[in-house]
N, C-alpha and C positions, 0 to 999 in steps of 0.2 A: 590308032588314035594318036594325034599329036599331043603334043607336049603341052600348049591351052586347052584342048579337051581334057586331056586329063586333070589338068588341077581346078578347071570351071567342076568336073565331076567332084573331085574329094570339099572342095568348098562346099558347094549343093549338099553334099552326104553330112559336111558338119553340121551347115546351118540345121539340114532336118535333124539329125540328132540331138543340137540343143535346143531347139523345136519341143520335141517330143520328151529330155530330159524336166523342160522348165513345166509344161503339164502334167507330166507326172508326181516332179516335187509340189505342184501347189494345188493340185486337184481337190480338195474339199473348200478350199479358197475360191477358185476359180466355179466350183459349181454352185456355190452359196450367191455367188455374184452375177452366175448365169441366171441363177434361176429368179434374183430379184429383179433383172432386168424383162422376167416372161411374163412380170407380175407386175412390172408398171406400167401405165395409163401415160403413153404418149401425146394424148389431149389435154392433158392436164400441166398447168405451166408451175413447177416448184418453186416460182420466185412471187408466183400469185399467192391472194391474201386465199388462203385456206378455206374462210368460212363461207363462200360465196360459192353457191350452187348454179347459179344462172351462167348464163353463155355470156362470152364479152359483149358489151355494148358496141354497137353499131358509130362509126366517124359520125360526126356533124351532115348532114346534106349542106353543100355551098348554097347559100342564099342568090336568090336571080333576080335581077330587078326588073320591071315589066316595060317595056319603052312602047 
């Protein structure tokens, strides 16, 4: 192995390491977070007024004039 294979390897080896260090440390965090994200309604717009059950309204149809 040369000499950039080798330190392309121990970089890879760190990054996985602190990879796997930072899920470890925040795993009841990160699974609280997962699992609200398994639970949300990607249909549903958060910035929409809440009370409104119906599907978006339809654009305008452009008007045609008859010649």
């Amino acid at each position: 192995m040369g000499k950039g294979t080798k330190r392309a390897a121990v970089v890879f080896g760190a990054l996985a390491l602190g990879w796997l260090a930072i899920e470890l440390a925040f795993k009841p965090l990160l699974d609280r977070a997962r699992g609200a994200m398994d639970k949300s309604d990607p249909a549903r717009d958060p910035d929409g007024d809440g009370d409104d059950a119906s599907p978006p309204a339809k654009p305008p149809q452009a008007a045609t004039a008859d010649l």
